[in-house]
C-alpha positions as CSV (number, residue, x, y, z in Angstrom):
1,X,-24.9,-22.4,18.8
2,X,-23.7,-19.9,15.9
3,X,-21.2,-21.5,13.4
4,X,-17.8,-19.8,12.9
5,X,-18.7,-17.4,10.5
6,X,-21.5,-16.0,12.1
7,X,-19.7,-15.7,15.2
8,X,-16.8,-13.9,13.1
9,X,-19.7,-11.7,11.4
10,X,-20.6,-10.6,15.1
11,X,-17.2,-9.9,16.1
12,X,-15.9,-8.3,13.1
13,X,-19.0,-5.9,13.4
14,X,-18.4,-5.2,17.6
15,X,-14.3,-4.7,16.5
16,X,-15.1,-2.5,13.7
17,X,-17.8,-0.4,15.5
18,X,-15.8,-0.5,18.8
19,X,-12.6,1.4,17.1
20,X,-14.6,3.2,14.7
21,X,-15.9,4.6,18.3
22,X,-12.6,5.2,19.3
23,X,-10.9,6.7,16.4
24,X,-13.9,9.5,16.8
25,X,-13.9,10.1,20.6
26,X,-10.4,9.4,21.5
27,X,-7.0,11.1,21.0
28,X,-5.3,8.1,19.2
29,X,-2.0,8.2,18.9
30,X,-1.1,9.5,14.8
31,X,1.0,6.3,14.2
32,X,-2.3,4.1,15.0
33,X,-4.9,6.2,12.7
34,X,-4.4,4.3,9.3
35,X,-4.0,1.3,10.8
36,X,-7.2,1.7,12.4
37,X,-9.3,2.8,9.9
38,X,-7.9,-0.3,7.9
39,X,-9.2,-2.6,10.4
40,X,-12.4,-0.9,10.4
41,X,-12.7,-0.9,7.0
42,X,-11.5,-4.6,6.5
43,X,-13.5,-6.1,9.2
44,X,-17.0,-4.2,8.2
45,X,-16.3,-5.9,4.6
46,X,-15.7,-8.9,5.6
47,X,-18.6,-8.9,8.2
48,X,-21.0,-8.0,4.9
49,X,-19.7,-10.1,2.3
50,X,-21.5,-13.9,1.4
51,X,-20.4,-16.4,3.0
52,X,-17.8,-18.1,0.5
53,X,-16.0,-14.6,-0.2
54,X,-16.3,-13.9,3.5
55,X,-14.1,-16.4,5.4
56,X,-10.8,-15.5,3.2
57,X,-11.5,-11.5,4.1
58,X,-12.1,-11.8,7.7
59,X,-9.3,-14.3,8.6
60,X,-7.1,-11.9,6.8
61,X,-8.7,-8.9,8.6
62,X,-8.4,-10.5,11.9
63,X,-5.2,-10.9,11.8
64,X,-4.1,-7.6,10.5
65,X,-6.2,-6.8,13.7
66,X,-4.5,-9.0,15.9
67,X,-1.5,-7.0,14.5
68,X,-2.1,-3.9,15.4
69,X,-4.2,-4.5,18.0
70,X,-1.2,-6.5,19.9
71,X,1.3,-3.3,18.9
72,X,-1.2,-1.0,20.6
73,X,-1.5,-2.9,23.5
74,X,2.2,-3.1,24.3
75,X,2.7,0.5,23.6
76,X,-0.1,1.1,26.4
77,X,2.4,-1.4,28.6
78,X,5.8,0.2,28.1
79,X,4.3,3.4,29.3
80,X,2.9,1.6,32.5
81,X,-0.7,2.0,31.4
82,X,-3.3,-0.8,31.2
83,X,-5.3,-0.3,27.8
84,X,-8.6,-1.8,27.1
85,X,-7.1,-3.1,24.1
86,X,-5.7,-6.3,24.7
87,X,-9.5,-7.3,24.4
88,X,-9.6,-6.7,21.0
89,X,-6.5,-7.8,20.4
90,X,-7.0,-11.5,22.3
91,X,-10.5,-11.3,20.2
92,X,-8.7,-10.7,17.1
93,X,-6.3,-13.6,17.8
94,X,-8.4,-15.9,18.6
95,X,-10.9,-14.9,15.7
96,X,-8.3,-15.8,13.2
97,X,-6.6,-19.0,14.5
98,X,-10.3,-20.4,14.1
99,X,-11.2,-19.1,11.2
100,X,-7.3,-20.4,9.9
101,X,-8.4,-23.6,11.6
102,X,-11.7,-23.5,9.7
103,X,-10.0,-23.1,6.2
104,X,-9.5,-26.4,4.9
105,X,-7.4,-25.8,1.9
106,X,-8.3,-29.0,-1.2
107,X,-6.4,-32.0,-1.4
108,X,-5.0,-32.5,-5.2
109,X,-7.9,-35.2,-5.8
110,X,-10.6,-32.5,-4.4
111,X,-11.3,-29.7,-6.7
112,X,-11.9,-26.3,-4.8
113,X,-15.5,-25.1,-4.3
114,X,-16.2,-23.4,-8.0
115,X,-13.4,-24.3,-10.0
116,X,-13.6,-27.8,-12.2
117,X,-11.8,-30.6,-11.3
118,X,-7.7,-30.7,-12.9
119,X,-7.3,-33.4,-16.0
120,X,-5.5,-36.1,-14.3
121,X,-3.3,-36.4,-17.3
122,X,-0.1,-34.6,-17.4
């Protein structure tokens, strides 16, 4: 079974494709066109980036995603219309509360990954 990150890697890549697609094809509406080409942007990074460097990029892309994604999906619902992109937006959502739940931030005794321990003098 693929670890976290790979499974992020995969999804940021089918997100990022998916409303690259859509951005191209489609008449999206002008208040969604930056914010989409931001989550393209962000998510192909992150899906690209090694694996330390990674994780911090694509939780944060996620949930930019998740963002927008949400927005777009409730505009499609206050004009009575059922839009395809609550997928990407329960994707997104989901993507970053594991990759939040993945992040496990150093106690004080534990130095963080690359950076040498703190003098425990004061």
């Amino acid at each position: 079974m693929p670890n976290t990150l790979t499974t992020g890697r995969y999804a940021a890549v089918f997100i990022s494709l998916g409303t690259f697609v859509n951005l191209l094809l489609s008449d999206v509406d002008s208040a969604f066109v930056v914010p989409d080409a931001m989550i393209v942007a962000a998510l192909a990074v992150g899906a690209v980036l090694p694996g330390e460097r990674a994780v911090p990029v694509l939780t944060s892309s996620f949930g930019l995603a998740s963002g927008v994604f949400t927005v777009a999906s409730f505009s499609y619902f206050v004009r009575g219309e059922t839009g395809g992109v609550v997928v990407f937006a329960l994707i997104c959502m989901a993507m970053t509360v594991l990759f939040a739940w993945r992040r496990n931030p150093p106690t004080r005794s534990e130095p963080h990954v690359g950076q040498p321990a703190a003098p425990a003098h004061r």
